[in-house]
C-alpha positions in Angstrom: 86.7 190.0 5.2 88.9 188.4 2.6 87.1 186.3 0.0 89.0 182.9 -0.4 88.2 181.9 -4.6 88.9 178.7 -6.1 92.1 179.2 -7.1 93.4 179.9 -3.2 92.6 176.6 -1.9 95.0 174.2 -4.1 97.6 176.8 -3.4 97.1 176.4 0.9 96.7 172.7 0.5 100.0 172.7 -1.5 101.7 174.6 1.8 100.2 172.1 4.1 101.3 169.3 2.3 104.6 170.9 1.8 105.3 171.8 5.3 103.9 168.9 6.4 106.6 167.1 4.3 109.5 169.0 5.8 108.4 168.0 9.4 108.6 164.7 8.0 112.1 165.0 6.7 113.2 166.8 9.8 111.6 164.4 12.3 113.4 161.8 9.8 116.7 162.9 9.9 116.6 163.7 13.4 115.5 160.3 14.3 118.2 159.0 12.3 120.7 161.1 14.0 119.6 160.1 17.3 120.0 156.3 16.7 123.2 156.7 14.7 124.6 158.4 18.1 122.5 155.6 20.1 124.6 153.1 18.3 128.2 155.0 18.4 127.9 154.8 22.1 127.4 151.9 22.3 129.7 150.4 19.9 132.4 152.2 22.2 131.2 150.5 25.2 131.0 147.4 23.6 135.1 147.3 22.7 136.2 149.4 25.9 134.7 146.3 27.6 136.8 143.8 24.8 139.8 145.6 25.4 139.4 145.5 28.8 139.1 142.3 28.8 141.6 141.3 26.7 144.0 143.3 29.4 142.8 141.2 32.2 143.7 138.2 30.1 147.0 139.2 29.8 147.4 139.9 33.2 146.1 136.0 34.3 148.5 134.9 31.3 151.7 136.6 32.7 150.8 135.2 36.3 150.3 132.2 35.2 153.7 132.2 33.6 154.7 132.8 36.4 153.2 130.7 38.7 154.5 127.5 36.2 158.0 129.1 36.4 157.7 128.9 40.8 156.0 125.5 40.0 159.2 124.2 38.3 161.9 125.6 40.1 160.0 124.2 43.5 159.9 120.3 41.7 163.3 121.0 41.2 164.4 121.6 44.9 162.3 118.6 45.9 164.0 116.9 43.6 167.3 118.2 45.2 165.8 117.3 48.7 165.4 114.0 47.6 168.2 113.1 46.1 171.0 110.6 48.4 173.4 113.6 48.8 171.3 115.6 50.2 169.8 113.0 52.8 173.0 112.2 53.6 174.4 115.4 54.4 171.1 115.4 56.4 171.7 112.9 58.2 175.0 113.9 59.6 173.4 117.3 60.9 170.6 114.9 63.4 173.9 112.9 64.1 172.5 109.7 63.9 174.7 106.9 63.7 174.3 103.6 61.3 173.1 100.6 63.5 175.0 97.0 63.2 172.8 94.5 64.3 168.8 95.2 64.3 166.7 93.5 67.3 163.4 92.8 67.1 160.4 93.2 69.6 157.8 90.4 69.8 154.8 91.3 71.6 153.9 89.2 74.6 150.2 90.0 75.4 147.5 91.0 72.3 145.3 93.8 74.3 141.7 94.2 71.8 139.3 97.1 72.7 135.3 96.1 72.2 133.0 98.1 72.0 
């Protein structure tokens, strides 16, 4: 049986501590690997889902480009359907023809529904 003297026990206890140390360093830096990666993933998550976004803004931007461009050239074929030319040339297509003297209708009996 080996006989453990005075002088072996600081010598274990310094092992201990040491070891105990390097766990500590190990566990540290693993830790810290572990939330750096943690935070890398989601730092790409976060700007896939900007740029994605910013894409989809685009997208509503040109279409709405668009849809002022349609907007515009539809006021300006109203404004071509309004215009007298137009209704004039209209009106020759329903052949209507331009009356002279207007007469008038004057009711003879009022008729009132109650209830």
């Amino acid at each position: 049986m080996p006989v453990y003297t005075s002088t072996y026990y600081p010598q274990l206890r310094q092992s201990r501590v040491a070891l105990h140390q390097e766990v500590a360093n190990k566990s540290l830096m693993i830790l810290l690997g572990v939330l750096i990666a943690v935070m890398s993933v989601l730092y790409i998550l976060k700007v896939t889902t900007v740029a994605t976004k910013g894409n989809d803004f685009a997208k509503l931007e040109a279409h709405k480009k668009a849809l002022l461009v349609e907007t515009e050239q539809l006021n300006i074929e109203i404004a071509e359907h309004r215009s007298m030319k137009s209704i004039e040339e209209r009106l020759k297509d329903v052949h209507m023809v331009r009356v002279d003297e207007m007469q008038y209708i004057t009711p003879t009996g009022v008729a009132v529904v109650r209830r």
